[in-house]
VODRENNU-905125 format. One record per residue: residue in one letter; x, y, z of N, C-alpha, C in turn. Coordinates in steps of 0.001 Angstrom, whole numbers, plus 500000, padded with zeros to 6 digits. Each point is the difference from the previous one (the first is absolute). Layout:
VODRENNU-905125
PT   r    neast   nnorth      nup   caeast   canorth     caup    ceast   cnorth      cup
PT   a        X        Y        Z        X         Y        Z        X        Y        Z
...
This chain:
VODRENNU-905125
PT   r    neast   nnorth      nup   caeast   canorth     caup    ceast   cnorth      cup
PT   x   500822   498820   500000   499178    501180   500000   500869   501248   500000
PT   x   501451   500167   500420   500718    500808   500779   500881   500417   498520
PT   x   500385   499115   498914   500282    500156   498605   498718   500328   499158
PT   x   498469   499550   500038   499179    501057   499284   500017   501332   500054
PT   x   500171   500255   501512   500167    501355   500330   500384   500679   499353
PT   x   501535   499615   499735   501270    500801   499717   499683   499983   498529
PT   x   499550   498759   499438   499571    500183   498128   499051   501158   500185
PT   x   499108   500131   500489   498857    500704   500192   500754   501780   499761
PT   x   500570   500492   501600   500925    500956   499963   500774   500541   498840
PT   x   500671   498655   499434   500726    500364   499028   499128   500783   498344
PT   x   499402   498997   499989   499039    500180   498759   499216   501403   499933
PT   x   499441   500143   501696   499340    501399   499713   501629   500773   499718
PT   x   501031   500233   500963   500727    500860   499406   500355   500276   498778
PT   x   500181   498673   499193   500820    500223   498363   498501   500603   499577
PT   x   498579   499787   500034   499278    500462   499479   500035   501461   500229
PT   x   499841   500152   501284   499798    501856   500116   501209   500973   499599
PT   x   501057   499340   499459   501728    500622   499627   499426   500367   498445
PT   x   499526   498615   499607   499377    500126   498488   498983   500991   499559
PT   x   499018   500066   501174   499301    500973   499798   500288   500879   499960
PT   x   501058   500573   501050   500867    501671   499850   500252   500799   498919
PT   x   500940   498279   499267   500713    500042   499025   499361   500761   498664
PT   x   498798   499468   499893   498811    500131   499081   499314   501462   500358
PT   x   499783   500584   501012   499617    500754   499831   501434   501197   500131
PT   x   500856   499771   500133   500783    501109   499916   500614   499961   498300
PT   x   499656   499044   499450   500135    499908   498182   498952   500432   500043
PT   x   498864   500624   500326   498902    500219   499225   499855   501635   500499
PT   x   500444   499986   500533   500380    501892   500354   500949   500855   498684
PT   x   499140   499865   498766   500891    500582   499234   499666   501420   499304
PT   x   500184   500418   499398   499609    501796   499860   499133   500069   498961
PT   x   498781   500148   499777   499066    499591   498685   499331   501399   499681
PT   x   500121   499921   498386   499634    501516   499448   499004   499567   498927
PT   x   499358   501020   499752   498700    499712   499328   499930   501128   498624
PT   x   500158   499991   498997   499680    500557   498679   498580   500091   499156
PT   x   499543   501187   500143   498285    499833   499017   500671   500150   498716
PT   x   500422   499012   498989   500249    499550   498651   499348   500425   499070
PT   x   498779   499919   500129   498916    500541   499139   500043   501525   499800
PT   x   500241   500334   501173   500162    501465   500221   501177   500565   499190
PT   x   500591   499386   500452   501688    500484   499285   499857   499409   498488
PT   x   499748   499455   499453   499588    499510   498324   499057   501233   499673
PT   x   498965   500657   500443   499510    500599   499305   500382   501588   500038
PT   x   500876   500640   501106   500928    500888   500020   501221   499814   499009
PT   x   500392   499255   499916   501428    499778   499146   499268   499947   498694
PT   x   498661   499514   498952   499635    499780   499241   499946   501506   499566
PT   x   499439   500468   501311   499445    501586   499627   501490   501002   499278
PT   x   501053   499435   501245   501252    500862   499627   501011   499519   498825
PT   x   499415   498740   499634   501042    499879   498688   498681   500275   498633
PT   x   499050   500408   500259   498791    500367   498929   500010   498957   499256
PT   x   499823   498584   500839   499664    498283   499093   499208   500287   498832
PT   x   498602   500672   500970   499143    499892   498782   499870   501241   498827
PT   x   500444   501186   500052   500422    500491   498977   501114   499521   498959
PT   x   501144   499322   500604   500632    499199   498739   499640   499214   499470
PT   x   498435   498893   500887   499935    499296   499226   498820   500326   499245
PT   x   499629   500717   500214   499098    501146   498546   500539   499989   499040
PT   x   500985   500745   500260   501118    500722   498709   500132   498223   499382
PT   x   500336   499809   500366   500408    498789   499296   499588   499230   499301
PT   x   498534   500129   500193   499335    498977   499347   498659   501091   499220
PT   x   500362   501437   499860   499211    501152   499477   499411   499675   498514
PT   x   501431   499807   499323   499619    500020   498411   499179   498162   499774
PT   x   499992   499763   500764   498827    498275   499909   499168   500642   500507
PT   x   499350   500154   500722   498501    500831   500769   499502   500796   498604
PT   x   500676   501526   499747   500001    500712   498917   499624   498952   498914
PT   x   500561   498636   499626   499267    499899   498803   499100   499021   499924
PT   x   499900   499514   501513   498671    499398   500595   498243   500927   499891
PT   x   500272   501262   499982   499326    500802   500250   499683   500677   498132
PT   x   500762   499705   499034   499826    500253   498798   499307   498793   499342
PT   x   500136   499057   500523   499172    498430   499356   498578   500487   500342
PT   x   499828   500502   501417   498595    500077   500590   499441   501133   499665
PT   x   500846   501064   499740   498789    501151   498628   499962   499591   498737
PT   x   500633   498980   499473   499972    499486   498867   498610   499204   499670
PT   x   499964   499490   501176   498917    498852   500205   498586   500861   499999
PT   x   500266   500999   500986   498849    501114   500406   499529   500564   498598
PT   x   501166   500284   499782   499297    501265   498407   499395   498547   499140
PT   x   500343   498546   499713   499395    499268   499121   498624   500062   500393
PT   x   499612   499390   501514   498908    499569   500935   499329   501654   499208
PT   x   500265   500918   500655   498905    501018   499361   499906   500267   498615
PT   x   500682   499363   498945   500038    500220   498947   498649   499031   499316
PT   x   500208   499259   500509   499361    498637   499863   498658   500079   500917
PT   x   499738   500758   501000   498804    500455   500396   499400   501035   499109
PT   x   500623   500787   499439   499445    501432   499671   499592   499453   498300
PT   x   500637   499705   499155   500168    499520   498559   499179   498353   500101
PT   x   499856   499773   501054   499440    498331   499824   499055   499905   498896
PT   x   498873   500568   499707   499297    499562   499168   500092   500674   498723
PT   x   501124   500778   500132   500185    500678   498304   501229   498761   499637
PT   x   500617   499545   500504   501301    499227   499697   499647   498412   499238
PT   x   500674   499549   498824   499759    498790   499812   499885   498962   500644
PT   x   499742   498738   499567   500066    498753   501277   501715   499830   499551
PT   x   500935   500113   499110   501341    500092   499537   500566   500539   501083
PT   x   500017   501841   500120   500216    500563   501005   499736   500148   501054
PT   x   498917   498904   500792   499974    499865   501205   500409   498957   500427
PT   x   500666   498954   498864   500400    498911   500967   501270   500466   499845
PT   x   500733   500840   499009   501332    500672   500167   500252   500620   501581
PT   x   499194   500312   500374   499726    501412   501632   500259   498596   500597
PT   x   499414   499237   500114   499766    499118   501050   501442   499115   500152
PT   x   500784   499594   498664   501359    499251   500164   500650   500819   500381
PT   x   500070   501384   499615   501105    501032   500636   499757   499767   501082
PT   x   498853   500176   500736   499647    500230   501480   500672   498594   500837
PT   x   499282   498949   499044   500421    498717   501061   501870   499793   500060
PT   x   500755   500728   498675   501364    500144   499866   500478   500731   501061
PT   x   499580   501228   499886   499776    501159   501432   500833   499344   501480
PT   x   498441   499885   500106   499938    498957   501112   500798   499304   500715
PT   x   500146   498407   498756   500772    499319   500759   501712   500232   499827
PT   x   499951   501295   499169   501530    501054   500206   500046   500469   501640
PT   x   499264   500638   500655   499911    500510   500822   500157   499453   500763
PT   x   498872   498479   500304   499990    499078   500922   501734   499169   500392
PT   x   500019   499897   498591   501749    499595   500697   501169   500520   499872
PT   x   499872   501459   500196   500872    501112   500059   499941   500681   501453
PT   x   498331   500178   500452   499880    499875   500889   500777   498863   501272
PT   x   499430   498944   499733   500619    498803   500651   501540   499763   500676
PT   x   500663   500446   498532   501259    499966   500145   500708   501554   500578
PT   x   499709   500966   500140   500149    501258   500784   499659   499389   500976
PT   x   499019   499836   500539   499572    499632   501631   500869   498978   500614
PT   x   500339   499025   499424   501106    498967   500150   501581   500162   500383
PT   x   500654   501274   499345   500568    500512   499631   500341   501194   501472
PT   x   498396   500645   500183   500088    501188   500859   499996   499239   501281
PT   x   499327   498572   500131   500445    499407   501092   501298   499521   500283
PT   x   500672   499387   499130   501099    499796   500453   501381   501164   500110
PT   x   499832   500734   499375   500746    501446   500544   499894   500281   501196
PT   x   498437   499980   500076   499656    500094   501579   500703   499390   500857
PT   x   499830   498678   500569   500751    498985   500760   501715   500472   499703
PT   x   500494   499835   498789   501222    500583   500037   500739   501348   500894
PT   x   499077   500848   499799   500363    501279   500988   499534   499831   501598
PT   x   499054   499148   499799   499564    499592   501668   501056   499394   500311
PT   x   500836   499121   499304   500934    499132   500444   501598   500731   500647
PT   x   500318   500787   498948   501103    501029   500524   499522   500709   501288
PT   x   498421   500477   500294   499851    500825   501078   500165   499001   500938
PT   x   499559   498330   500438   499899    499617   500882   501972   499237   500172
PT   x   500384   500129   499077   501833    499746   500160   500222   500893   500749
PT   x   499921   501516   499245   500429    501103   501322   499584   500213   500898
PT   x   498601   499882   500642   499660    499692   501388   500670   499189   500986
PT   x   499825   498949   499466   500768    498795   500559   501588   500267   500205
PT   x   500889   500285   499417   501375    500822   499969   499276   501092   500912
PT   x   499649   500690   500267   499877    501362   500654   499757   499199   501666
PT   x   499208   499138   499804   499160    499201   501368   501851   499382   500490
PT   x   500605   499362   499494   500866    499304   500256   500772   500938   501049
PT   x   500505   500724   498798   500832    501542   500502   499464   501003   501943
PT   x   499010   500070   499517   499210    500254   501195   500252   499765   501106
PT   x   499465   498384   499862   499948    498843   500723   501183   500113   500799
PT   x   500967   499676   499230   501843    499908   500387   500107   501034   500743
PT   x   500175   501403   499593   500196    501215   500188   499756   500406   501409
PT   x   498297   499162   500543   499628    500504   501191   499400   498971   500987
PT   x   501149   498874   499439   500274    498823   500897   498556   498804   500433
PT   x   498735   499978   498883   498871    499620   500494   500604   498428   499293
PT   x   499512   498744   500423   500268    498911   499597   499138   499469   499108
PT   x   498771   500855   500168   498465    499059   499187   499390   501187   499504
PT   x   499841   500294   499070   498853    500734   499024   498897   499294   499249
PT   x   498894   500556   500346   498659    499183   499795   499152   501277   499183
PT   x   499122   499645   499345   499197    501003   498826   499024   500464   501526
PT   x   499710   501322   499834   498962    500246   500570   498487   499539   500409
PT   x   500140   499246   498702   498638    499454   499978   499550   498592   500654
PT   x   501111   499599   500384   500085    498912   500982   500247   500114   501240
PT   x   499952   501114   500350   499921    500367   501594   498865   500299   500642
PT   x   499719   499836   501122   498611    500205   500005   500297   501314   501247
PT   x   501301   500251   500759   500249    501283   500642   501397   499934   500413
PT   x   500586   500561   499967   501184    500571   500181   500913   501329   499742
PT   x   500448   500267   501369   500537    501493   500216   500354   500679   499044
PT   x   499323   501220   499504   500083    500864   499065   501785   500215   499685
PT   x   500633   499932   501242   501540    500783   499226   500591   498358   499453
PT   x   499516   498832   500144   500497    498990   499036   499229   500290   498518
PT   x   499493   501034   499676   499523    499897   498784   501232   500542   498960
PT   x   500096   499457   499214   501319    500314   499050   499558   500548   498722
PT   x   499119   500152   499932   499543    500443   498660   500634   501480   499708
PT   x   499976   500487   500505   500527    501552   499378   501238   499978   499892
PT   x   500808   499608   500580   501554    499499   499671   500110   499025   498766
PT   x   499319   499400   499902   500180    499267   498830   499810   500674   498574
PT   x   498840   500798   500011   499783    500934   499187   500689   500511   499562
PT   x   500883   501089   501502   501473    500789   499178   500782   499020   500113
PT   x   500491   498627   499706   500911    499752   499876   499945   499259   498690
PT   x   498995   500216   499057   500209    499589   499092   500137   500859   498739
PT   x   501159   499301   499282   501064    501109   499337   498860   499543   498102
């Protein structure tokens, strides 16, 4: 009985050393970043979406010339309908359906196109965040950075977001 004891003794000790152990590793300095926040400030300051206007301007521009093309037939073909041959109205109508499925996959392929530009420039903004978060991080000794949005409260001066902001070049 006099050796259970001592197993007994022993066991709680190595357990409660372990426990120490564990919670003095878990005492570590944790900072919190609103990401979202900082993506749509940095979007604002590198003008994402004005370049990616510009960029994709003269496709829109002649997206927008198919569809008065189409417009002036459609009213041409409303207004003249019953003075016009059955010749010249099925002429209106192949232009139109030509029109069309010009547009439809000109359209298609711009949108395709404007999405993946998209993601591309999202992608450089969330590299430099992440580099900026790192930097931060290091800089002001926190061990764990977590998105804002996964916190459910924690002390306002662990918020890192505005440092991250200016620290991205």
């Amino acid at each position: 009985m006099k050796q259970w004891m001592k197993a007994a003794g022993l066991s709680l000790v190595i357990l409660s050393s372990s426990m120490y152990a564990q919670a003095a590793e878990a005492a570590q300095k944790v900072g919190y970043v609103a990401t979202g926040q900082a993506m749509q400030q940095l979007a604002k300051r590198y003008n994402v979406t004005e370049k990616l206007r510009s960029e994709f301007k003269d496709r829109i521009d002649e997206l927008r010339s198919i569809e008065n093309r189409m417009k002036t037939k459609v009213d041409k073909a409303k207004r003249d309908g019953e003075l016009l041959s059955e010749s010249d109205r099925t002429k209106i109508q192949r232009e139109l359906a030509s029109l069309d499925s010009d547009y439809k996959l000109k359209a298609k392929a711009l949108q395709e196109d404007q999405r993946r530009r998209g993601a591309e420039e999202e992608q450089k903004l969330v590299m430099k965040i992440r580099t900026a978060i790192q930097t931060v991080a290091k800089k002001e000794g926190y061990d764990i950075v977590v998105d804002a949005q996964a916190v459910l409260y924690a002390d306002p001066k662990d918020d890192l977001s505005s440092k991250v902001i200016s620290a991205v070049k």
